[in-house]
C-alpha positions as a Python dict, from the first residue, in 0.01 Angstrom:
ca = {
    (1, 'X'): (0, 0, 0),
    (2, 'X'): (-272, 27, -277),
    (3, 'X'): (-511, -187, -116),
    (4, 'X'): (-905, -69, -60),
    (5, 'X'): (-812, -195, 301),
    (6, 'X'): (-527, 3, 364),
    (7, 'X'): (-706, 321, 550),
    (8, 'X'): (-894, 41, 809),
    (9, 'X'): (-578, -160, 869),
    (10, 'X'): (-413, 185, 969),
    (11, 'X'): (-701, 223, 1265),
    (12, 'X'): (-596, -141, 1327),
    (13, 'X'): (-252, -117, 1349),
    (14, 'X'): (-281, 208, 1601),
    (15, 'X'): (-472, -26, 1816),
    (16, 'X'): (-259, -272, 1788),
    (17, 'X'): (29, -40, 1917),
    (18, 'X'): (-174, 128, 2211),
    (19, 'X'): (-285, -274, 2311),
    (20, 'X'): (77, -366, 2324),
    (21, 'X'): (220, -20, 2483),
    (22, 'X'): (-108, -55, 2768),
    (23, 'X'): (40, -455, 2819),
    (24, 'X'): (-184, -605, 2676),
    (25, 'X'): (-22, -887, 2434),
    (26, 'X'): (-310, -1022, 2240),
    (27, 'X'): (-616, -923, 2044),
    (28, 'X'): (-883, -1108, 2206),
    (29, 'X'): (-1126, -1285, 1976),
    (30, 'X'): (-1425, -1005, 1897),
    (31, 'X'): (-1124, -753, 1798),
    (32, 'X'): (-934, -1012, 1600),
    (33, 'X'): (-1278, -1096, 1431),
    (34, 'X'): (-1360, -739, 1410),
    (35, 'X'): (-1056, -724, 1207),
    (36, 'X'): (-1080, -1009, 933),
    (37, 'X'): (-1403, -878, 870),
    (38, 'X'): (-1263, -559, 749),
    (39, 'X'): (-1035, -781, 544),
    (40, 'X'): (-1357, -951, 400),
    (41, 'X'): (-1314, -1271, 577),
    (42, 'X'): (-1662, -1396, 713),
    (43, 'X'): (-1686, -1461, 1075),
    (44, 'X'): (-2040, -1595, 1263),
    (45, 'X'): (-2261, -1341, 1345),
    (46, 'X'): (-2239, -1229, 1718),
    (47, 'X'): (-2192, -930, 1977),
    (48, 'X'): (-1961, -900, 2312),
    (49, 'X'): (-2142, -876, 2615),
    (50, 'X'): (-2009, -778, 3000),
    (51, 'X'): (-2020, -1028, 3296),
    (52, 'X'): (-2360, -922, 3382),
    (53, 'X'): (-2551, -759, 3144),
    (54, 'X'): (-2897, -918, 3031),
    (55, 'X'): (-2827, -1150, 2711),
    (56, 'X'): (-3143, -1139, 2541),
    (57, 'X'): (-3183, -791, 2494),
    (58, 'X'): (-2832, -872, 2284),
    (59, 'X'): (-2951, -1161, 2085),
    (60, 'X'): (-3260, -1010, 1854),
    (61, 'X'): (-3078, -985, 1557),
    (62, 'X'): (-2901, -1336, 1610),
    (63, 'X'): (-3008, -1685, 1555),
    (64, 'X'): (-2997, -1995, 1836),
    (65, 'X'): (-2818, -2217, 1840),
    (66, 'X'): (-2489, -1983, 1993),
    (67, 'X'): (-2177, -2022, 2121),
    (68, 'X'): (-2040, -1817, 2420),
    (69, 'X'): (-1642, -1735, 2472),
    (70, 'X'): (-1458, -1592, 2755),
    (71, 'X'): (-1214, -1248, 2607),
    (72, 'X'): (-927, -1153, 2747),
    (73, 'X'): (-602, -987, 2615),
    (74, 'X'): (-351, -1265, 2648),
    (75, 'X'): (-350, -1566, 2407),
    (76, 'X'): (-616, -1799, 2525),
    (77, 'X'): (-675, -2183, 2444),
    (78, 'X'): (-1020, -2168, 2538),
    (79, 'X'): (-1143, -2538, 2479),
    (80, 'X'): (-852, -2654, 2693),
    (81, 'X'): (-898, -2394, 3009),
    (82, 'X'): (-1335, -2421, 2947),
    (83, 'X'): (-1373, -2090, 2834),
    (84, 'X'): (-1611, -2190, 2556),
    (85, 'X'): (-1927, -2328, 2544),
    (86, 'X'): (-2135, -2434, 2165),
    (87, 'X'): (-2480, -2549, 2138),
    (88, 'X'): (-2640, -2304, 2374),
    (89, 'X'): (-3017, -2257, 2288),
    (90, 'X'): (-3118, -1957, 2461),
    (91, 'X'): (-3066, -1630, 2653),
    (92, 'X'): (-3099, -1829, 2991),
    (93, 'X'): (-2855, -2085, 2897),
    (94, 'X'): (-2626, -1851, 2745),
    (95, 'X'): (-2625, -1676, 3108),
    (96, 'X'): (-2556, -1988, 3300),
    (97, 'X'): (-2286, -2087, 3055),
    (98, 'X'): (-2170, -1716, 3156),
    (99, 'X'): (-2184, -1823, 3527),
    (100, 'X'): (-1968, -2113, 3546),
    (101, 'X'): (-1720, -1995, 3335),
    (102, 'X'): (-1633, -1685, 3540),
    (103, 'X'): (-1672, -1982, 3810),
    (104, 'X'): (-1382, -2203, 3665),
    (105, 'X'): (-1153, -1899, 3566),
    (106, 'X'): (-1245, -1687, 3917),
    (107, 'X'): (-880, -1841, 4053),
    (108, 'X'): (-691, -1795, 3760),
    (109, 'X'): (-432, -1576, 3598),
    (110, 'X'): (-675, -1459, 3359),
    (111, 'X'): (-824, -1096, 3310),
    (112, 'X'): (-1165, -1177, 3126),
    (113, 'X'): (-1279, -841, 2963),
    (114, 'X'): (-1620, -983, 2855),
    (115, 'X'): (-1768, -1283, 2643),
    (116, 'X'): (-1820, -1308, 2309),
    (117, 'X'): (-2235, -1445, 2211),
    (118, 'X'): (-2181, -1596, 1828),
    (119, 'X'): (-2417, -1790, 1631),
    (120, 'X'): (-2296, -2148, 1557),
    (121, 'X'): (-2145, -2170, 1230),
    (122, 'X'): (-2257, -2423, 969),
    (123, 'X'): (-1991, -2679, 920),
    (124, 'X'): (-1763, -2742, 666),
    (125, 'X'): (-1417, -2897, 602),
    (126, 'X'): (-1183, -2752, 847),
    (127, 'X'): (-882, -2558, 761),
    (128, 'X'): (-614, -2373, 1010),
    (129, 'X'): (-446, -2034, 849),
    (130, 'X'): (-179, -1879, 1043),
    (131, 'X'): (112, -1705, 1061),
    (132, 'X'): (480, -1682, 1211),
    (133, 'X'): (800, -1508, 1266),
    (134, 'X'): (1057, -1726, 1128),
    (135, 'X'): (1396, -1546, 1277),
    (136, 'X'): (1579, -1577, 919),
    (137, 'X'): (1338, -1608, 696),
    (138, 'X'): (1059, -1340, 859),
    (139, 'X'): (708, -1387, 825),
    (140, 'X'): (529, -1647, 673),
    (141, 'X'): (181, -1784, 613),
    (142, 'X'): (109, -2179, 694),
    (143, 'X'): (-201, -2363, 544),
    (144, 'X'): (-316, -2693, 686),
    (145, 'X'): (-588, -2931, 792),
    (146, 'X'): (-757, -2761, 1115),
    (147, 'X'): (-975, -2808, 1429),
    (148, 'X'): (-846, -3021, 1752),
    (149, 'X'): (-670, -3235, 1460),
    (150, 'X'): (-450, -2957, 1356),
    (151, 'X'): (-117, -3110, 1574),
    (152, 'X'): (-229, -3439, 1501),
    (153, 'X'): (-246, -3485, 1140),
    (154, 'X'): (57, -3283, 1035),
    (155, 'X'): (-121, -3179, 720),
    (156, 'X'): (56, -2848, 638),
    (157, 'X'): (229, -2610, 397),
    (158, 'X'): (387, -2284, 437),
    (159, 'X'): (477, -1972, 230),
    (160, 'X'): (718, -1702, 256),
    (161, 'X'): (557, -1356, 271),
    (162, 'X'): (445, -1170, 35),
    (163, 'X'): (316, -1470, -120),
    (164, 'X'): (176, -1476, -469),
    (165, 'X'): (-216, -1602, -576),
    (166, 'X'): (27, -1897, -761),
    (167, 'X'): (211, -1975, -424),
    (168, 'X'): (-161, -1978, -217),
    (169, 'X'): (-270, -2223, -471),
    (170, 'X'): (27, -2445, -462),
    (171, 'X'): (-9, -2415, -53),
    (172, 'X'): (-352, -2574, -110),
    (173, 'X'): (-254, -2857, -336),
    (174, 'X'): (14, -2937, -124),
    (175, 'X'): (-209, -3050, 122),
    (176, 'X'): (-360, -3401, 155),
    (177, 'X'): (-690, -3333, 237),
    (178, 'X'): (-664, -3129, -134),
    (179, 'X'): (-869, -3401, -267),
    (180, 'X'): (-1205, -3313, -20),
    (181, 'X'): (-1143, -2996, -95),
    (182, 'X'): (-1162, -3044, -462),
    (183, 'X'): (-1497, -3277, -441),
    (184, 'X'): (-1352, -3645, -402),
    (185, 'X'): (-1622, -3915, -401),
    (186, 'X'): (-1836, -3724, -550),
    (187, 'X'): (-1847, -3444, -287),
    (188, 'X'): (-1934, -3089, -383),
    (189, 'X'): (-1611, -2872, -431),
    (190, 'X'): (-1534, -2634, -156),
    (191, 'X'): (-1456, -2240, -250),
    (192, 'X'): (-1109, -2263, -360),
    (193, 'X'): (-1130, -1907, -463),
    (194, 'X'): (-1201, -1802, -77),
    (195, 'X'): (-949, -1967, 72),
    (196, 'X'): (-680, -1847, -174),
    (197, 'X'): (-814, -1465, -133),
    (198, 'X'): (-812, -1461, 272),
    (199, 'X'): (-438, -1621, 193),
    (200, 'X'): (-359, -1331, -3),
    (201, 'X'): (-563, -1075, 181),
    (202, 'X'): (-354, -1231, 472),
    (203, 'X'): (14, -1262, 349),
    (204, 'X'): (14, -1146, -16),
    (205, 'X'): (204, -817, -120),
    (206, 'X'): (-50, -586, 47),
    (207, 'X'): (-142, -846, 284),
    (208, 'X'): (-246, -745, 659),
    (209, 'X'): (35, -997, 814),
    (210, 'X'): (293, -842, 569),
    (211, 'X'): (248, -571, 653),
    (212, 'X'): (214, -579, 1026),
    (213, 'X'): (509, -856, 1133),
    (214, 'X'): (650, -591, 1348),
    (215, 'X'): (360, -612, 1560),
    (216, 'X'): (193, -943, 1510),
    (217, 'X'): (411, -1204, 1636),
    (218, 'X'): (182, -1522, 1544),
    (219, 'X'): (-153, -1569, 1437),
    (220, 'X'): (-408, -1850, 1369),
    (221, 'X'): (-773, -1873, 1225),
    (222, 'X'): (-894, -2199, 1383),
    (223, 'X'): (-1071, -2402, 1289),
    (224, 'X'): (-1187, -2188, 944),
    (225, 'X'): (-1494, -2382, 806),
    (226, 'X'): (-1458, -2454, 406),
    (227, 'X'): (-1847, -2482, 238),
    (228, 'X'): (-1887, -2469, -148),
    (229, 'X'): (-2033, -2089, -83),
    (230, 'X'): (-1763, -1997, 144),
    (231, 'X'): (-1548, -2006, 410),
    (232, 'X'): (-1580, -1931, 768),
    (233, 'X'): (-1343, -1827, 1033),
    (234, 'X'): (-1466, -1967, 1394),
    (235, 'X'): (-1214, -1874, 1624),
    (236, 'X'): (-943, -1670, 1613),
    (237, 'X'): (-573, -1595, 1784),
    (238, 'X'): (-378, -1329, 1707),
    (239, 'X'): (-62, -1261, 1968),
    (240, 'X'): (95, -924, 1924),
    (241, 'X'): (423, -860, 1983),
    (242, 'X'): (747, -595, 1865),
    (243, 'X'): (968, -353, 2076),
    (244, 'X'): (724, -136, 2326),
}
């Protein structure tokens, strides 16, 4: 691997392997975050916090509004078990949001390891990358219309890994919101460039999925928020997987 990347996705993929070997059997959203911002994907601002440490101490260099997320090391949906909360104005509100969420999750299976404090990201047109491990065909990369619409619309295209910066392109045509993307009704054009480079950086030759299929068994960046200056990955899933 040639890639300026390739001595930080080693200290990746060595925590990766001592997650999976301790049980644990996902990257929970700060460390998954952690790492697409080595890969030079943007991600909102924020810091993890414990269950009972004072917030605002945590929040000087970070701007209200926020959004607060529960962590653990297992794949989480968080909207759908109320492990999230967005729009929170302050340190006080951010700690009561902490409250009842350890409240609602208290009797469940779930092993929260902390919270994750994030600015709330400016909003854009939303996109879904992620990743699979087809059993024939190994691992490829999917594109398609994100957020809670992502099932819903079936707006989607996929490419076999290592994909090419031609193949990421012809992912993004493919799709049918292609047309916002590109500035329809007069709409300013989002960064095309951005979203082909996190495909690549993602499942290209010296891409990070690529490259890590034995231990990443699916992955997906959404909702990633497409601006004309950039592109934005909210929330984050990666489930690890591979013989112990």
């Amino acid at each position: 691997m040639n890639d300026p990347h390739a001595s930080a996705w080693r200290c990746v993929r060595t925590e990766i392997i001592a997650l999976r070997d301790g049980g644990g059997s996902a990257l929970d959203e700060h460390h998954a975050k952690t790492v697409l911002d080595s890969l030079g994907i943007a991600v909102p601002r924020g810091v993890r916090v414990n269950g009972r440490e004072e917030i605002a101490p945590r929040l000087r260099d970070l701007s209200a509004p926020f959004a607060l997320k529960a962590l653990a090391v297992a794949p989480l949906h968080k909207s759908d078990i109320g492990a999230v909360r967005l729009h929170l104005p302050s340190a006080a509100s951010i700690e009561l949001a902490r409250t009842e969420i350890a409240s609602r999750l208290a009797d469940s299976e779930i092993n929260v390891t902390g919270y994750l404090v994030e600015e709330m990201a400016e909003p854009g047109v939303e996109l879904v990358i992620g990743g699979i491990i087809d059993p024939q065909l190994g691992p490829m990369l999917m594109l398609g219309a994100g957020g809670i619409f992502a099932e819903i619309l079936d707006d989607s295209a996929f490419g076999l890994c290592p994909i090419s910066r031609i193949d990421a392109q012809r992912m993004m045509r493919d799709l049918k919101v292609y047309p916002i993307l590109a500035g329809a009704r007069g709409r300013e054009p989002v960064a095309m460039d951005a979203i082909v480079d996190a495909l690549i950086v993602l499942g290209g030759p010296d891409g990070f999925f690529t490259h890590n299929a034995d231990l990443i068994r699916e992955f997906d960046l959404n909702p990633i928020f497409a601006a004309p200056d950039g592109i934005v990955a909210v929330d984050a899933r990666v489930v690890i997987g591979g013989a112990r």
